[in-house]
Structures are given as C-alpha cells and as structure tokens.
C-alpha positions as CSV (number, residue, x, y, z in Angstrom):
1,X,103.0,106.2,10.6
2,X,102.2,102.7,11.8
3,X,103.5,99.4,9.8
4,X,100.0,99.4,7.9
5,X,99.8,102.8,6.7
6,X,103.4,101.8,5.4
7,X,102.5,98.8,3.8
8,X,99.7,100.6,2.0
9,X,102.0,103.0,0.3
10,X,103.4,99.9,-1.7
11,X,100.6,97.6,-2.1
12,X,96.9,97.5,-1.5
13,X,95.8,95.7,1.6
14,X,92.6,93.4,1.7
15,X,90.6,92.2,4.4
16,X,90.2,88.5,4.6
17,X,87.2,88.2,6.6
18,X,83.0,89.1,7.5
19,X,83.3,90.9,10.4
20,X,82.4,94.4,8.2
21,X,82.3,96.1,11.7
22,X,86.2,95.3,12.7
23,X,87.1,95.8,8.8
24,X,86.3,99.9,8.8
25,X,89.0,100.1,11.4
26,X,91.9,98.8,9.1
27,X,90.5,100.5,6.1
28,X,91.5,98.2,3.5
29,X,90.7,98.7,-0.6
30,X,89.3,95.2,-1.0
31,X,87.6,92.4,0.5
32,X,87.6,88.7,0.5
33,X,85.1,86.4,2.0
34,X,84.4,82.6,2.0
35,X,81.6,80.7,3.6
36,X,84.1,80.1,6.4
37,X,84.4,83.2,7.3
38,X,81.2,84.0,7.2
39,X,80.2,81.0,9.4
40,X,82.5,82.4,11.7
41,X,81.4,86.0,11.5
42,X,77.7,85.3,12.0
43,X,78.1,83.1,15.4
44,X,79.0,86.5,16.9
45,X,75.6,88.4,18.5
46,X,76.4,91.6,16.6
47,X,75.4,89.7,13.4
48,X,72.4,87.6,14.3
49,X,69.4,90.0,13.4
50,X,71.5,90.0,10.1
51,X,71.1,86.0,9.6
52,X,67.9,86.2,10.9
53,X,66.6,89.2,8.1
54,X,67.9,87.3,5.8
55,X,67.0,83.8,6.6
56,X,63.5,85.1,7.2
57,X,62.9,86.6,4.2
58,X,64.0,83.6,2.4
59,X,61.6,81.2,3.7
60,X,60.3,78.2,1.7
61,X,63.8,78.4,-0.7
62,X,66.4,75.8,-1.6
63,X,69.2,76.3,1.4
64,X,72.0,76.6,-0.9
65,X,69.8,79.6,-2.3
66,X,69.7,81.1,1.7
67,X,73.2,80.5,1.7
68,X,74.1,82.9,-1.2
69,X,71.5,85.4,0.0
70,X,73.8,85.6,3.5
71,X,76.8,85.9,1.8
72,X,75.5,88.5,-0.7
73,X,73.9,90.2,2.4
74,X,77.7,90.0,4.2
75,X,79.5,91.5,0.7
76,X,77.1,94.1,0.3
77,X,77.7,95.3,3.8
78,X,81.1,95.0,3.6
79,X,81.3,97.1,0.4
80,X,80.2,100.0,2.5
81,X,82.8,100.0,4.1
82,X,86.0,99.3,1.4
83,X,86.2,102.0,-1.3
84,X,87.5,98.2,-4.0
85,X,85.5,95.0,-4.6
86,X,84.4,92.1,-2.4
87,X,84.7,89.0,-3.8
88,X,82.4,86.2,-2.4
89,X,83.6,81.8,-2.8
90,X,81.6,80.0,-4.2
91,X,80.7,76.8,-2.6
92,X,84.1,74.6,-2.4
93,X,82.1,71.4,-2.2
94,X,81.6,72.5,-6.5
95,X,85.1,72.6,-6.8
96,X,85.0,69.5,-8.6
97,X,82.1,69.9,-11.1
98,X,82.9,73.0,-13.5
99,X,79.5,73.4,-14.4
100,X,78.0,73.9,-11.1
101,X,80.2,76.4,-10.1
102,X,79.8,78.5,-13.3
103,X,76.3,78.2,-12.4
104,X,76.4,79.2,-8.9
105,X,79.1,82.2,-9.4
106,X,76.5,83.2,-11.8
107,X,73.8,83.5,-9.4
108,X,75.7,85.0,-7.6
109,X,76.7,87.4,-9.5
110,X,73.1,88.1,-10.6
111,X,72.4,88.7,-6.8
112,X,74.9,91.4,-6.5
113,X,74.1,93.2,-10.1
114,X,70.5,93.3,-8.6
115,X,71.0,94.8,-5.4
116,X,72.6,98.1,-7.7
117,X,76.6,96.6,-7.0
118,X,77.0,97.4,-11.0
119,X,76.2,101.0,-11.1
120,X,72.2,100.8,-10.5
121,X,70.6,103.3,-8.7
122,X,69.3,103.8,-4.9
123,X,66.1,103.1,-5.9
124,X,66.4,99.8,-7.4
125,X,68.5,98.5,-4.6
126,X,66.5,99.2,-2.1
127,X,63.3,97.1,-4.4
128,X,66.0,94.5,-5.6
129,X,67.4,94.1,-1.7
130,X,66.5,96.2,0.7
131,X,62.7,95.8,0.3
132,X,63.0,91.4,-0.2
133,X,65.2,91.6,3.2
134,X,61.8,93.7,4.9
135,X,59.1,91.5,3.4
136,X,58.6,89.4,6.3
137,X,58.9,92.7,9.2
138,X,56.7,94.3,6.8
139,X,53.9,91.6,6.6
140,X,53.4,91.2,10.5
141,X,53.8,94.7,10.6
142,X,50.8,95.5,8.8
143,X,49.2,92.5,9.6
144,X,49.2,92.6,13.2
145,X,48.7,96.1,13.2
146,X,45.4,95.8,11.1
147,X,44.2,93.4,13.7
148,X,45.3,95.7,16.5
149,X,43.7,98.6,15.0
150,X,40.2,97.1,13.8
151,X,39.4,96.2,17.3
152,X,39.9,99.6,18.8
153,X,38.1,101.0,21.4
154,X,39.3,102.6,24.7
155,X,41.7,105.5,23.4
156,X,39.1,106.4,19.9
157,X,36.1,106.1,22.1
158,X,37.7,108.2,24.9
159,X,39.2,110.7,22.3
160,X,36.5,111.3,19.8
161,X,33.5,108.8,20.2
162,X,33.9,108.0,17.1
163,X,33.2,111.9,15.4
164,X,32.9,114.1,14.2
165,X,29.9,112.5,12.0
166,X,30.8,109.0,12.9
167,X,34.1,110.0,11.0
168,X,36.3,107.5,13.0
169,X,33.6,105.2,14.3
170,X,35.0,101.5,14.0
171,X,33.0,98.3,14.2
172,X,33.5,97.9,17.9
173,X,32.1,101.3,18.9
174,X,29.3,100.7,16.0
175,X,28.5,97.3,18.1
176,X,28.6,99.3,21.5
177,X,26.1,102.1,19.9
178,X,24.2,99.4,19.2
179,X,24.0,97.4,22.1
180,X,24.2,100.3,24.4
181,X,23.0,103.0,23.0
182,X,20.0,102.0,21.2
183,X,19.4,98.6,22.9
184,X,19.5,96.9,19.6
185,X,20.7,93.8,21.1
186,X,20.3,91.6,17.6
187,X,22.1,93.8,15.4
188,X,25.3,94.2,17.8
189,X,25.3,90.9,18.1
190,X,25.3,90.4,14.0
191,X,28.4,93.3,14.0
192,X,30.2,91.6,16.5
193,X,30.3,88.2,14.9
194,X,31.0,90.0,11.9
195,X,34.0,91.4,13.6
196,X,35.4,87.9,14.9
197,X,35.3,86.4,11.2
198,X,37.6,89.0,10.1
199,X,40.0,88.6,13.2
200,X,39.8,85.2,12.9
201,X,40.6,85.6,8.8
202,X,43.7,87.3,9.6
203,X,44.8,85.1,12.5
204,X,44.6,82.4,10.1
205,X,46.5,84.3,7.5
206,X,49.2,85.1,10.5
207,X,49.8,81.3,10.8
208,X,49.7,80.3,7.5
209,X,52.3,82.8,6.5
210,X,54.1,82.0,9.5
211,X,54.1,78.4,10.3
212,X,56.1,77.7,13.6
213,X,57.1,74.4,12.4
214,X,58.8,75.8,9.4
215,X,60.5,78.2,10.9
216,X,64.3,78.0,10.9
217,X,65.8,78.5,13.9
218,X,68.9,80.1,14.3
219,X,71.0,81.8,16.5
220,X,72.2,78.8,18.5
C-alpha cells in the first residue's frame, strides 16, 4: 500500500486540475478545476481537438459564453473519470460583483443540468451536449458530401450506368446520355448549367456558414 492508498482510507482525495487523462491514474472521488487550470491543461496537444469542438461549435457567441462551454466540456470529461463531483470557478475577475457571479454560476450550472449531470438520461445528453459539440463536423459532413456525391460519375457510371431502370442515374450521367448518347447537345448543356447553380448554391452556403475571417484560431 502506497502513501495515497493510505491517505484515502482517512480522507477523500481530490484532483486539483484538467488534465482528466493523468487524473484516472490517481483515482481521486472529486474534482476541482479553475480557468487556470484549464488554460494550462488545454496548451497540451492531447486536448486541442477538444478546444477546437468546442470553440467551433460555439461560433458567433459572446466569449465568456465559449469560455463556460470549455470548462463545462473539461468537467464533464473529468466526471468520467471520478466516481464525486467536479466543481467548476467561476470567473475570478466577478469576484467583486455578487450579482454577476450568481449569474454566471447559474449558467453554469444550467450547462451542466443539461448535458444529463443531474440524473437525465443518455439520450438527452447526447441532444443537450453531445449533438451541439457535432453541429459543425456534422454540417461540412453532409454538406461537402452532398456536393461530392451530386457530381458523381466514374465509379456509378463504371458500376451500374446508372440502372437498373435509370435507378441511380445522376445529373452528370443524365448530361453525358444526353450529350453522348443521343447527341442532344442543347439539352445537356441546359442539365449541366443546372448542375453548376446547385454546386455553386452549396459552395456559397459552405462559406457563409464558414467564414475564414471569423474563424477563431486556436491552438497556438
């Protein structure tokens, strides 16, 4: 029995800090962080695509609401990993102004309670949390996939030529029928400027959901 497992049978032992992934090996009961620590914790590469979910799916807020959302993000890991409670600072720059620190513990409070910390089920923490943290993956995801798959060709011509019964015949092999097939030179021309408008639509959707010059940058 090491000096720790000692001390435990006496008192219970409790993590002061946001590395989550050191924490497991101590296996403390609770867990304390402050926006120190956190600072601290997140300037390490094993935490960056961490800041950088959460940041990103927090675009366009207030930065003291980002803020909270990391530190929220950093408790909820570390709760699985301690059996107790986490307990998360509020801002010490508030220390000053009772009111806006009632406030902000709320808030924070209300983030936790959401992402299913007060008893909720799976379900509703992965829609509370889980699914806000994913928005932005999700959205290029589906967006860039669309594009992708809408101007198909090589492998669906190759596979299926677009059967049985024109079954999985997209708008570029419908233009090369056209063109190529029955010489209809017009009409493939009509389907394929029909088929850059709606690239073009969700480019411009790309770039307006994600503006490069409102990006945060971090990491550095």
């Amino acid at each position: 029995m090491n000096q720790l497992d000692q001390l435990k049978a006496f008192t219970v032992v409790v993590a002061d800090t946001g590395n989550f992934k050191q924490m497991a090996q101590y296996a403390p009961r609770d867990a304390t962080t402050n926006p120190s620590l956190i600072l601290k914790a997140v300037q390490q590469a094993d935490y960056a695509p961490l800041l950088t979910g959460t940041v990103a799916a927090h675009q366009g807020k207030p930065l003291a609401d980002v803020v909270d959302q990391v530190l929220v993000r950093f408790g909820l890991e570390i709760l699985k990993v301690v059996p107790g409670r986490v307990s998360t600072e509020v801002d010490a720059r508030l220390s000053f102004d009772t009111q806006a620190t009632i406030a902000r513990a709320r808030g924070i409070i209300k983030l936790y309670e959401a992402a299913a910390v007060s008893g909720a089920g799976t379900l509703r923490a992965f829609r509370d949390v889980t699914l806000p943290n994913l928005r932005t993956t999700l959205i290029v995801i589906a967006l860039l996939r669309g594009i992708w798959m809408f101007n198909k060709f090589d492998s669906i011509w190759l596979v299926t030529h677009g059967g049985p019964l024109k079954a999985t015949e997209t708008l570029p092999l419908y233009a090369y029928r056209l063109a190529f097939e029955e010489f209809d030179f017009g009409l493939a021309a009509a389907a394929c400027t029909v088929m850059f408008v709606v690239l073009l639509l969700g480019a411009l959707v790309y770039f307006k959901l994600f503006d490069p010059t409102k990006e945060i940058e971090v990491g550095r």
